[in-house]
N, C-alpha and C positions, 0 to 999 in steps of 0.2 A: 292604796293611794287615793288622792283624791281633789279633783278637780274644782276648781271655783271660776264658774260663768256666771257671770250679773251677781241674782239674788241668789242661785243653785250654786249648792255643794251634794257633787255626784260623785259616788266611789265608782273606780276602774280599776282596771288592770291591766298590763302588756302583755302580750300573749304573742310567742313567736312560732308560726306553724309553716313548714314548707308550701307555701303561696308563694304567686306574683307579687299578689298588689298588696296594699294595708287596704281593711275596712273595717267597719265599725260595727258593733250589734249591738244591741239591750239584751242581759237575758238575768230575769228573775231580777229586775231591778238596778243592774251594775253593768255599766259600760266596758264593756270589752274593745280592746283595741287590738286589732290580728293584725298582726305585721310577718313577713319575710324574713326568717332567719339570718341575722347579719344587719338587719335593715336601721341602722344609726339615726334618725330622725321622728322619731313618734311626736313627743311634743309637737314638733312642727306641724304634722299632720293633724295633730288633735284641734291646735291655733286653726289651722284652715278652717274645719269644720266646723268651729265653736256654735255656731248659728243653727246647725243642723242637730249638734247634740242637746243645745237647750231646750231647742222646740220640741224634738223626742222626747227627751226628761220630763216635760212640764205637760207633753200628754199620756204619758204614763205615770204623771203621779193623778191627772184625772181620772185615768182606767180604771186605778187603784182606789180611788175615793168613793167613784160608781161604785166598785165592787163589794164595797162595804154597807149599798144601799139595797144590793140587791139579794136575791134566794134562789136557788135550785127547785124547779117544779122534778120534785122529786116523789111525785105519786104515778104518772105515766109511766102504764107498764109498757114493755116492746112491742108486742101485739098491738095496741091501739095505738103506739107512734108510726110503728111502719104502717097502719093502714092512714095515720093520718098524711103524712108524705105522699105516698101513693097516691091520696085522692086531690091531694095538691098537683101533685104533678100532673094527672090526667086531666084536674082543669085548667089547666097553667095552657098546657100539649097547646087546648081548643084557644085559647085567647091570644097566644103567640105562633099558632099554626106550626108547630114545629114537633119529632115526631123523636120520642127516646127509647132506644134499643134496647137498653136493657140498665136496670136501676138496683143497686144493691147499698149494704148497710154496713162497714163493720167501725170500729173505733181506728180514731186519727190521733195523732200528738199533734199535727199542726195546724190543721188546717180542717174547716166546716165541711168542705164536700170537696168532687169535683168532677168535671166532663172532659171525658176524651174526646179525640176528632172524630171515633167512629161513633159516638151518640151515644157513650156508655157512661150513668150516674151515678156517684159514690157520693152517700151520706156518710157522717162521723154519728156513731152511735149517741154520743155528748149529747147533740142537738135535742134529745127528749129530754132534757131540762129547762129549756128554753122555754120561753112563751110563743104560742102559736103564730102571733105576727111577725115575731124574728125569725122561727120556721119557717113562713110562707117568703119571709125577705130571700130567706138564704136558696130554697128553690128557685124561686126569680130569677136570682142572681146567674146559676148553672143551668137552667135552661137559654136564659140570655145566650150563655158560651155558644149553642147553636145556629146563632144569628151572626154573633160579633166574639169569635174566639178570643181574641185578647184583650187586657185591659185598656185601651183607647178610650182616644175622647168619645168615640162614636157609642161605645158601649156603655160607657159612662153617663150619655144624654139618656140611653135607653132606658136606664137603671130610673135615671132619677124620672122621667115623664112620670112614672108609675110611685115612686118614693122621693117626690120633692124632699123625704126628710133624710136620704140615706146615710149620710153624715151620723146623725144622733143614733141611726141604726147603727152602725158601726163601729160607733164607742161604745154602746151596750154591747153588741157580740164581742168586742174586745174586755169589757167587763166582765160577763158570764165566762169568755176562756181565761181569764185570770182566775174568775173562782171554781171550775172545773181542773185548771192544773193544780190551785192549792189544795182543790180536795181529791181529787185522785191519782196526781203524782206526785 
């Protein structure tokens, strides 16, 4: 099927999964609307959201546009990414006084990294495609969690002091994960 907000025509689908609630995804480009078995109003809900699906849409077709700009640093072997992480994160540790218990590597489908409450760091093996300033963003980012575990404004200030630009970093890491899903799943 397919939806028309303003200038966008977005393909979806209704998708009724034992849930509470309806909500809405992007995945691989097409709106997903999960609804509640039984649940007689999608339209209506889609009308609600209109605002919410356009602005989605229209920064996924920029992620998408990025990604056609950009390349896979695909000569980094694993030995010299995990040592370059490592030595990020041991000088990240001294600038942010904050101390990581233990830091490991494997591959993620969704997500860059991440830190537990006990101090423990997961990288996505992905990440060695990346340019070494979107590397050192995305360490930033999870040692940050040791400071200010959730996403808040508070963490969010923290973020940017140090990356007035994290925005355009953002859309690039969401660019690089569009061309890491299209090229290896």
């Amino acid at each position: 099927m397919q939806l028309h907000i303003r200038d966008a025509v977005i393909d979806y689908e209704i998708v009724q999964r034992p849930v509470k609630y309806a909500r809405l995804e992007f995945k691989d480009g097409m709106l997903r609307v999960i609804v509640p078995k039984g649940y007689g109003n999608a339209a209506a809900f889609i009308e609600k959201n209109g605002d919410w699906i356009y602005d989605k849409h229209l920064h996924l077709q920029r992620v998408i546009a990025l990604a056609g700009e950009k390349k896979l640093e695909k000569k980094r072997a694993d030995p010299h990414f995990y040592s370059l992480v490592e030595n990020i994160v041991q000088r990240l540790q001294r600038e942010l006084e904050v101390e990581v218990r233990d830091l490991n590597f494997r591959k993620m489908k969704r997500k860059w990294a991440s830190c537990s409450s006990n101090k423990k760091l997961v990288f996505n093996r992905h990440m060695m495609y990346l340019p070494d300033n979107l590397i050192e963003y995305i360490v930033y980012h999870e040692l940050l969690h040791l400071i200010e575990f959730k996403h808040n404004k508070r963490f969010w200030c923290l973020v940017e002091n140090k990356y007035p630009q994290r925005k355009e970093y953002d859309l690039e890491l969401a660019a690089y994960w569009h061309l890491i899903k299209r090229t290896f799943y």
